[in-house]
C-alpha positions as CSV (number, residue, x, y, z in Angstrom):
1,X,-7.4,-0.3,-5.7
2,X,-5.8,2.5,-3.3
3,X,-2.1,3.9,-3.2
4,X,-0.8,5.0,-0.5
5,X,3.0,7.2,-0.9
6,X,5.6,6.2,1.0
7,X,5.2,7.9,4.8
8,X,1.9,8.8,4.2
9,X,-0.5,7.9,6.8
10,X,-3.5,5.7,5.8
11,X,-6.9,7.2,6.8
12,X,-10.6,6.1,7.3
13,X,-10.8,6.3,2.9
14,X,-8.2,4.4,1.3
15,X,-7.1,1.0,3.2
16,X,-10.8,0.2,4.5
17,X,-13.5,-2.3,5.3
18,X,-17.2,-2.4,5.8
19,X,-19.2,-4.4,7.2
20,X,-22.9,-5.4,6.4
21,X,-25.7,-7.7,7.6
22,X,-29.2,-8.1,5.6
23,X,-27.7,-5.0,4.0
24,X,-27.3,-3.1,6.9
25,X,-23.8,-1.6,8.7
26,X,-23.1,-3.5,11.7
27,X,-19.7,-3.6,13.6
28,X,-18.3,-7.2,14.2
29,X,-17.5,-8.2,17.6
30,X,-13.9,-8.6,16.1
31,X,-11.8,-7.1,13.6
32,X,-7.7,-6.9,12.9
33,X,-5.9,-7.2,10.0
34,X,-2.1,-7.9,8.4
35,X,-0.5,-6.7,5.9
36,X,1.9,-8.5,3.4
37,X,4.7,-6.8,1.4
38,X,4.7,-7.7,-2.6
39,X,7.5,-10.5,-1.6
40,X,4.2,-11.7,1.0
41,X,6.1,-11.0,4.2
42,X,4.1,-9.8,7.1
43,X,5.1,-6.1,8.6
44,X,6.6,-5.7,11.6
45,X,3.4,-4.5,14.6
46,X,1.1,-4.9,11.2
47,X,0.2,-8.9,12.5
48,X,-3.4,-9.2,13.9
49,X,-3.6,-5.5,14.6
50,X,-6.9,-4.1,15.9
51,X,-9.0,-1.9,13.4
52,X,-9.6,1.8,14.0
53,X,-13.4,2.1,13.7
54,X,-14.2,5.7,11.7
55,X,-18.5,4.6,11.9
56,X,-20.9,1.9,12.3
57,X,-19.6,-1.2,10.4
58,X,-16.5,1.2,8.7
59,X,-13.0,0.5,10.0
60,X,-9.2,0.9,8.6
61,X,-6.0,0.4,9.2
62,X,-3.7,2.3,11.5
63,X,-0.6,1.9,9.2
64,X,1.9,4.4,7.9
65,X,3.9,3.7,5.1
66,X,7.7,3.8,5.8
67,X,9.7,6.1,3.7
68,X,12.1,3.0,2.6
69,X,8.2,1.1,1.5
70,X,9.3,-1.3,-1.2
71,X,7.2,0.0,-4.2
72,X,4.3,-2.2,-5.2
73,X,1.0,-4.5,-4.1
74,X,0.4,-4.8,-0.8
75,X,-1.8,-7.3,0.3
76,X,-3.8,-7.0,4.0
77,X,-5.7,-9.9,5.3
78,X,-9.0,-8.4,7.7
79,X,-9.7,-11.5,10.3
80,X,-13.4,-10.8,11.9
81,X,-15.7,-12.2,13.9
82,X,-19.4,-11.2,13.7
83,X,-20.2,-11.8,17.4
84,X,-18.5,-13.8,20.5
85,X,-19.7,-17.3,19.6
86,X,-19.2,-17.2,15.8
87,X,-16.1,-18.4,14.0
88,X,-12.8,-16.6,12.9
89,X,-13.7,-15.3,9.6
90,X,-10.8,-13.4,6.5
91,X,-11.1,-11.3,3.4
92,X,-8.1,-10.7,1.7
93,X,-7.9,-7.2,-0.5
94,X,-4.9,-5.4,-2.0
95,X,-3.5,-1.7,-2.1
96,X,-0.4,0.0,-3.6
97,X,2.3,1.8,-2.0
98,X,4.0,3.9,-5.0
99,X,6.6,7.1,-4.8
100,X,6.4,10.5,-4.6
101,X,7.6,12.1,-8.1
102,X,9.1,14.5,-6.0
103,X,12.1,11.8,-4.2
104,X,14.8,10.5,-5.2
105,X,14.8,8.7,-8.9
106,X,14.8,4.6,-8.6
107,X,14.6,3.4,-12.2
108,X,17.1,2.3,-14.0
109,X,18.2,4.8,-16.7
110,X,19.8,4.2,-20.2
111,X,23.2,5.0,-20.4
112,X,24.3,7.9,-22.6
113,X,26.9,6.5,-23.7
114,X,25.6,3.3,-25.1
115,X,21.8,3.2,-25.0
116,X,21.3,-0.8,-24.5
117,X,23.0,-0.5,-20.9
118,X,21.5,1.0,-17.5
119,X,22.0,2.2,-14.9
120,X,20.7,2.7,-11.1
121,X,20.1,7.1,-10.7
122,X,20.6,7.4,-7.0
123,X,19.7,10.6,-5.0
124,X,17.2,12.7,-7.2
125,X,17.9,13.4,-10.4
126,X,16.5,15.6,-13.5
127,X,15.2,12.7,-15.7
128,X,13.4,15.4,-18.1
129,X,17.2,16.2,-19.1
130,X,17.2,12.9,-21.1
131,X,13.5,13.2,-22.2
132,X,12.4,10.5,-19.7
133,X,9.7,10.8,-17.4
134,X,9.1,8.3,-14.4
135,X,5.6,6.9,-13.3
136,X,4.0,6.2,-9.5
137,X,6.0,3.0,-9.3
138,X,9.4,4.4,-10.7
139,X,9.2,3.0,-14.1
140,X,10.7,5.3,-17.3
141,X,8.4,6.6,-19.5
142,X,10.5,7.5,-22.5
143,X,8.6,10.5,-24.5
């Protein structure tokens, strides 16, 4: 599945399509797409976009992430048409938007004071101060 990082700008490899007939690359006579956030709301200009084509039968999507992204699955819907008299076809696939390790920490963080509460870090912050490491997706890896 591909990740993107927040404001990065999605290229001909990561969110992607191809398109074949009797095993052969072909471009449809149609092809847009939308994408979803992880709560399944469509992005603003994302809805029934046109595809950039990169090659014969090999197109993407003109999206950058935003840099306030909600961190997560991402869902885009690719609507095509193989020629002018066939029907609307869809294929639904799926792609993560994660953070840079390098912004601001997001996770939840025990307290020092009394380990069973948490609290929200906000700015950046040093988690390897409390022997705590953070994934892709924000989450605390406690080492």
């Amino acid at each position: 599945m591909p990740i993107l990082y927040r404001k990065e700008v999605n290229t001909e490899d990561k969110i992607r399509v191809y398109f074949f007939l009797d095993g052969v690359l072909f471009d449809p006579y149609l092809v847009k797409y939308t994408l979803l956030t992880p709560e399944c709301v469509e992005i603003n200009h994302q809805v029934e976009k046109d595809a950039l084509q990169f090659s014969t039968g090999h197109f993407y999507a003109d999206y950058t992430v935003a840099a306030d992204a909600a961190i997560g699955e991402y869902k885009i819907v690719w609507i095509f048409q193989k020629d002018v008299d066939s029907a609307l076809n869809s294929q639904s696939d799926y792609f993560n938007v994660v953070i840079d390790l390098s912004e601001g920490c997001i996770a939840s963080h025990p307290s020092s004071a009394d380990s069973s509460s948490t609290h929200k870090q906000s700015g950046t912050c040093d988690c390897s101060q409390d022997a705590l490491q953070r994934d892709h997706f924000g989450r605390i890896i406690n080492l």
